[in-house]
DSSP file (Angstrom, degrees, kcal/mol; ACC not computed):
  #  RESIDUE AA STRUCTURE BP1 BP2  ACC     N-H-->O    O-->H-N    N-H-->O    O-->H-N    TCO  KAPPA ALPHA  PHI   PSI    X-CA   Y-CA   Z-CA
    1    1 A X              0   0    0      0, 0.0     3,-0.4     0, 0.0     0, 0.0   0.000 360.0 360.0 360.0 105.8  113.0   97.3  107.9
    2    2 A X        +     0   0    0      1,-0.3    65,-0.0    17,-0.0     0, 0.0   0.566 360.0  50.4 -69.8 -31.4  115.5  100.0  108.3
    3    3 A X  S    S+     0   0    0      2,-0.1    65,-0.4    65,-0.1    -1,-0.3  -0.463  93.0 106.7-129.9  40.0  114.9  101.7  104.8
    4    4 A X        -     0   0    0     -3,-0.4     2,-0.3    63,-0.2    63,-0.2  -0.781  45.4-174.7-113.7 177.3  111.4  101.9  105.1
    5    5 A X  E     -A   66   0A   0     61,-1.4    61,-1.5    -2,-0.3     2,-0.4  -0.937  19.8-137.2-157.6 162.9  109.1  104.4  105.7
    6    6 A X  E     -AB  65  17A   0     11,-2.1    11,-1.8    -2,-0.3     2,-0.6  -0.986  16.4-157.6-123.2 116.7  105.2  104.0  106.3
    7    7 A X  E     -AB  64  16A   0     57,-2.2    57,-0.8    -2,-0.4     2,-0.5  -0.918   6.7-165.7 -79.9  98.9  103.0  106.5  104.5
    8    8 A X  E     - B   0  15A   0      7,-1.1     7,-1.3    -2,-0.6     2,-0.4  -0.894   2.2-162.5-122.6 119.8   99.6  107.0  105.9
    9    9 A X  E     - B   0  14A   0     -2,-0.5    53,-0.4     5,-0.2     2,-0.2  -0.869  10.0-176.0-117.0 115.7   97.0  108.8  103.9
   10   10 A X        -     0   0    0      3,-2.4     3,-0.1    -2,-0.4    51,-0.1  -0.741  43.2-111.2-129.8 146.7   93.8  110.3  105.7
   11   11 A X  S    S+     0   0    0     -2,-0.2     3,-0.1     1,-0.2    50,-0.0   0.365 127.0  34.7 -67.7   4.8   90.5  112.1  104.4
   12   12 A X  S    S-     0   0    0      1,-0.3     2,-0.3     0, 0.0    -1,-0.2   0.541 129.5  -4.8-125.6 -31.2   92.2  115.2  106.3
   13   13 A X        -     0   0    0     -3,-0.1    -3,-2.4     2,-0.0     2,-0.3  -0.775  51.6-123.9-154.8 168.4   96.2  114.7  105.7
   14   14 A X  E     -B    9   0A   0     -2,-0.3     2,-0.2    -5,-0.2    -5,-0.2  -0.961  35.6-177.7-140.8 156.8   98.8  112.7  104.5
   15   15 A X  E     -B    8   0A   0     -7,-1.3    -7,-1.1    -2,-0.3     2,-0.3  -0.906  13.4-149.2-136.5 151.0  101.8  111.7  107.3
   16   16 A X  E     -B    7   0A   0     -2,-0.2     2,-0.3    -9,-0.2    -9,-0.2  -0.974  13.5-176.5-130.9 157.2  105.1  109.6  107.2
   17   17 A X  E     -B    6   0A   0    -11,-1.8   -11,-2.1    -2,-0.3     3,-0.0  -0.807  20.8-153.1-120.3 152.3  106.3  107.8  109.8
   18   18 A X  S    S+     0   0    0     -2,-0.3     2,-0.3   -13,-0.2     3,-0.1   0.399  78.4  56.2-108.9   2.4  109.7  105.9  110.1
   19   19 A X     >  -     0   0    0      1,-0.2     4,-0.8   -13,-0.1     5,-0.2  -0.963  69.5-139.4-128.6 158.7  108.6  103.5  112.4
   20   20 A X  H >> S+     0   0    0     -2,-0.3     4,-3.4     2,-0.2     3,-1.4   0.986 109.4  58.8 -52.3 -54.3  105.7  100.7  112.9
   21   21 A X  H >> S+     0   0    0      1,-0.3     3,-2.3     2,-0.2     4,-2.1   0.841 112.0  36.6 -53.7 -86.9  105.4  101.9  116.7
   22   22 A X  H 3> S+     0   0    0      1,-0.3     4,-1.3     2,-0.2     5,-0.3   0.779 119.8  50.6 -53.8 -24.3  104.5  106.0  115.7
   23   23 A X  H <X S+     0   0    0     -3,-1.4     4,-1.4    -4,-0.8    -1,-0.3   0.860 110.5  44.3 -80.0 -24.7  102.4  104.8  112.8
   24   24 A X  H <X S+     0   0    0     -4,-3.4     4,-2.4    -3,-2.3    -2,-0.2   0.863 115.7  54.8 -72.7 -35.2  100.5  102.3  115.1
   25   25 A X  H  X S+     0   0    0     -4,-2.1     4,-2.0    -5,-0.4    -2,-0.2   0.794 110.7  41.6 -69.5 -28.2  100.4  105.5  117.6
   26   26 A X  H  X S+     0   0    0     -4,-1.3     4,-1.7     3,-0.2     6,-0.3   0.746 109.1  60.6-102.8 -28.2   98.8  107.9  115.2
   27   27 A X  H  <>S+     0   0    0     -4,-1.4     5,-1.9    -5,-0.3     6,-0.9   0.991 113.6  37.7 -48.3 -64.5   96.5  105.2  113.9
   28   28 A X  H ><5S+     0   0    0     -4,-2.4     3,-1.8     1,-0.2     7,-0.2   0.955 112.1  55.1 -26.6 -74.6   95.1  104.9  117.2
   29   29 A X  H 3<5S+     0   0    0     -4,-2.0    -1,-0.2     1,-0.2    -2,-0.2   0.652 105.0  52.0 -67.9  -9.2   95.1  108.2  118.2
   30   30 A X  T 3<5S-     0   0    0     -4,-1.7    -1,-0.2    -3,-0.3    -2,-0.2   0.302 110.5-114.2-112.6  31.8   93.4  109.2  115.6
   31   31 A X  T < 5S+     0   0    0     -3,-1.8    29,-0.2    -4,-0.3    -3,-0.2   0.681  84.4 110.2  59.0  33.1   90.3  106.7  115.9
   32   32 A X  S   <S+     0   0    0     -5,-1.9     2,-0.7    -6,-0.3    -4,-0.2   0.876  76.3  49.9 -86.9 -33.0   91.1  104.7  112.4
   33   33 A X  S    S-     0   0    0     -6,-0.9     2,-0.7    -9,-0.1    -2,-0.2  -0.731  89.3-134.8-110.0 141.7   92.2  101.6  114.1
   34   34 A X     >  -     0   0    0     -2,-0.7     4,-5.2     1,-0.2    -6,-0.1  -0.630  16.5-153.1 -81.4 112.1   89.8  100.4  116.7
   35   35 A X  T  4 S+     0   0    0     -2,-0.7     5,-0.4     1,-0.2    -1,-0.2   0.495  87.2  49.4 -93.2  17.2   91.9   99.3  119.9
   36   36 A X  T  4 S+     0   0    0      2,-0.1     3,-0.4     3,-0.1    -1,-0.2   0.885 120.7  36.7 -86.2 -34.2   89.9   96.9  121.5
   37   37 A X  T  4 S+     0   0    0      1,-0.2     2,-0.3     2,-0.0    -2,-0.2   0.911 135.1  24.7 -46.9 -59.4   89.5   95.1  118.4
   38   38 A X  S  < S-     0   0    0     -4,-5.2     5,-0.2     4,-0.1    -1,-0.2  -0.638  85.8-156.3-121.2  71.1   93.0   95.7  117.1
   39   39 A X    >>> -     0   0    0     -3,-0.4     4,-1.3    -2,-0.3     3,-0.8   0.395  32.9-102.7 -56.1 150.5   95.5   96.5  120.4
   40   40 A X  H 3>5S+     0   0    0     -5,-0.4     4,-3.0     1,-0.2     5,-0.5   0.967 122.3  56.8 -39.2 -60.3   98.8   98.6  119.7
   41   41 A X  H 3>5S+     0   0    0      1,-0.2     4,-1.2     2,-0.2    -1,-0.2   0.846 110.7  42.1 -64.9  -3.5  101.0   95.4  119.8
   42   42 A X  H <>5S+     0   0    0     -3,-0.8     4,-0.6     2,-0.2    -1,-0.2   0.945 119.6  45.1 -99.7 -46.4   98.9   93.6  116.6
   43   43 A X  H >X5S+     0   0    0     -4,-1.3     4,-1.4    -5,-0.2     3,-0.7   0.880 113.3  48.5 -39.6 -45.7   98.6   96.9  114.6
   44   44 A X  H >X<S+     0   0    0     -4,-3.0     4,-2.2    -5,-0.6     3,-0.6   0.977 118.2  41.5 -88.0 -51.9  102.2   97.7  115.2
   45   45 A X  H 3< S+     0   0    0     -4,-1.2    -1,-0.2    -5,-0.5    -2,-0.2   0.394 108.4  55.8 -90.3   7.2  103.2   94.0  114.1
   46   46 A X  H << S+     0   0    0     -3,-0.7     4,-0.3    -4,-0.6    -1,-0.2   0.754 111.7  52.7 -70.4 -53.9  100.7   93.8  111.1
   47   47 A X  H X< S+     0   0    0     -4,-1.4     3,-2.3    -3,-0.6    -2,-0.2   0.949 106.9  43.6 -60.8 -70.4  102.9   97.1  110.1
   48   48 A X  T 3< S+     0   0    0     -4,-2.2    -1,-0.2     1,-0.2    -3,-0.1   0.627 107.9  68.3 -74.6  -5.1  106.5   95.9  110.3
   49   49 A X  T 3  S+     0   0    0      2,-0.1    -1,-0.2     0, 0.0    -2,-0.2   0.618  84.0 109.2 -71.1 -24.8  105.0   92.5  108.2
   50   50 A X    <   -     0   0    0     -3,-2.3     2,-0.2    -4,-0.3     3,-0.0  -0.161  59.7-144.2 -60.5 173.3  104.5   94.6  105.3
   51   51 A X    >   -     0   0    0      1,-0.1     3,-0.6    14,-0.1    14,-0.4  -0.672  35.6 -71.4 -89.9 159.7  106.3   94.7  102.0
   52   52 A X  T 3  S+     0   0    0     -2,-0.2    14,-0.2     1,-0.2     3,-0.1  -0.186 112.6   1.4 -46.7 135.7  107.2   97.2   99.8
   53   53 A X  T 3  S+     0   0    0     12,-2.8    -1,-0.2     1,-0.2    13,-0.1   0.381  95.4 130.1  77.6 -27.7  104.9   98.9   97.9
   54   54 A X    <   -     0   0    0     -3,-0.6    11,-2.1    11,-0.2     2,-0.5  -0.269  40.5-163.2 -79.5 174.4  102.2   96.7   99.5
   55   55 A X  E     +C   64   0A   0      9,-0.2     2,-0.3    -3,-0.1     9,-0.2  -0.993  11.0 179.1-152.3 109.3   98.9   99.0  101.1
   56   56 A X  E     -C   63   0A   0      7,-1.1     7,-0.5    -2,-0.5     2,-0.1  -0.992  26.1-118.4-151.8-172.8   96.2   98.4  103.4
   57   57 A X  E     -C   62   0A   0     -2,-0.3     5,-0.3     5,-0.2     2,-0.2  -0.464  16.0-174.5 -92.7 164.2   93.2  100.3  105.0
   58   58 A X  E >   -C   61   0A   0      3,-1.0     3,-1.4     1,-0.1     2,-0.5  -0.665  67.2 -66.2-154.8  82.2   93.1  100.8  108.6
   59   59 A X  T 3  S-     0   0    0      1,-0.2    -1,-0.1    -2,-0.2   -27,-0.1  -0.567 118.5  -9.2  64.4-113.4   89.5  102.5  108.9
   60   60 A X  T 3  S+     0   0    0     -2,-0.5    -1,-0.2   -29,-0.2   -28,-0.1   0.854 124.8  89.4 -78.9 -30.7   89.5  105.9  107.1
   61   61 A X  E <   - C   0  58A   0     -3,-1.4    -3,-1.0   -51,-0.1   -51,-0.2   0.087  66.2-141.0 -75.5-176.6   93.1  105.7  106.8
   62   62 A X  E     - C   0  57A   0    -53,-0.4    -5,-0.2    -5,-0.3   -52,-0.1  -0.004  12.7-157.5-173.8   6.1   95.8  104.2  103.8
   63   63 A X  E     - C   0  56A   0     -7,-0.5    -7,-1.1    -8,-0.1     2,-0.3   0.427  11.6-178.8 129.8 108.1   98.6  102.6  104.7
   64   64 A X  E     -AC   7  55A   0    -57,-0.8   -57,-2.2    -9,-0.2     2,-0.6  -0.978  18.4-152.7-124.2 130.6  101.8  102.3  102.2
   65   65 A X  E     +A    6   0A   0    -11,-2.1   -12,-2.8   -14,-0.4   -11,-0.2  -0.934  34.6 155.7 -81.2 101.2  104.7  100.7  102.9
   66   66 A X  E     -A    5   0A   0    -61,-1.5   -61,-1.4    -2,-0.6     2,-0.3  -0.634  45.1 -82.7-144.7 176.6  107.5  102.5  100.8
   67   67 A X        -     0   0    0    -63,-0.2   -63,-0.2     1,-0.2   -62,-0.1  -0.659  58.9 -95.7 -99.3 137.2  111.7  103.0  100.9
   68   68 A X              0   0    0    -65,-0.4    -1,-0.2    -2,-0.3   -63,-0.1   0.062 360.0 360.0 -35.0 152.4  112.6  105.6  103.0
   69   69 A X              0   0    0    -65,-0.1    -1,-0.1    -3,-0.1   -64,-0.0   0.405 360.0 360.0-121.9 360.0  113.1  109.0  100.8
C-alpha cells in the first residue's frame, strides 16, 4: 500500500513510518515485539495485511494503519 503510512505510538513517542520493513525494525529494536516469538518477516507481513484505519498493539506500542499525509 503505496499511500499508506504506519503510525506507531509508544509510552515515550509517537513515530511514522512509510514502510512495513522500518516499522517492523523499530518494533524490534525497541523491545515491543518479541523476535523469537514474532521474527522480522511475520511482524513485517502482519503490517502490510492491515487496513486502513485498522490498529493493533504490538507490546507497549500502537500500531495505526493510516493514508499517507
Amino acid at each position: 500500500m503505496s499511500d499508506t503510512q504506519f503510525l506507531i505510538e509508544t509510552p515515550e513517542q509517537s513515530r511514522i513510518f512509510l514502510a512495513a520493513g522500518s516499522a517492523a525494525d523499530f518494533l524490534l529494536a525497541g523491545g515491543f515485539a518479541n523476535a523469537g516469538r514474532e521474527p522480522h518477516w511475520h511482524l513485517r507481513w502482519c503490517l502490510e495485511r492491515m487496513q486502513l484505519e485498522e490498529f493493533m498493539e504490538v507490546g507497549q506500542a500502537r500500531v495505526f494503519c493510516q493514508h499517507q499525509e
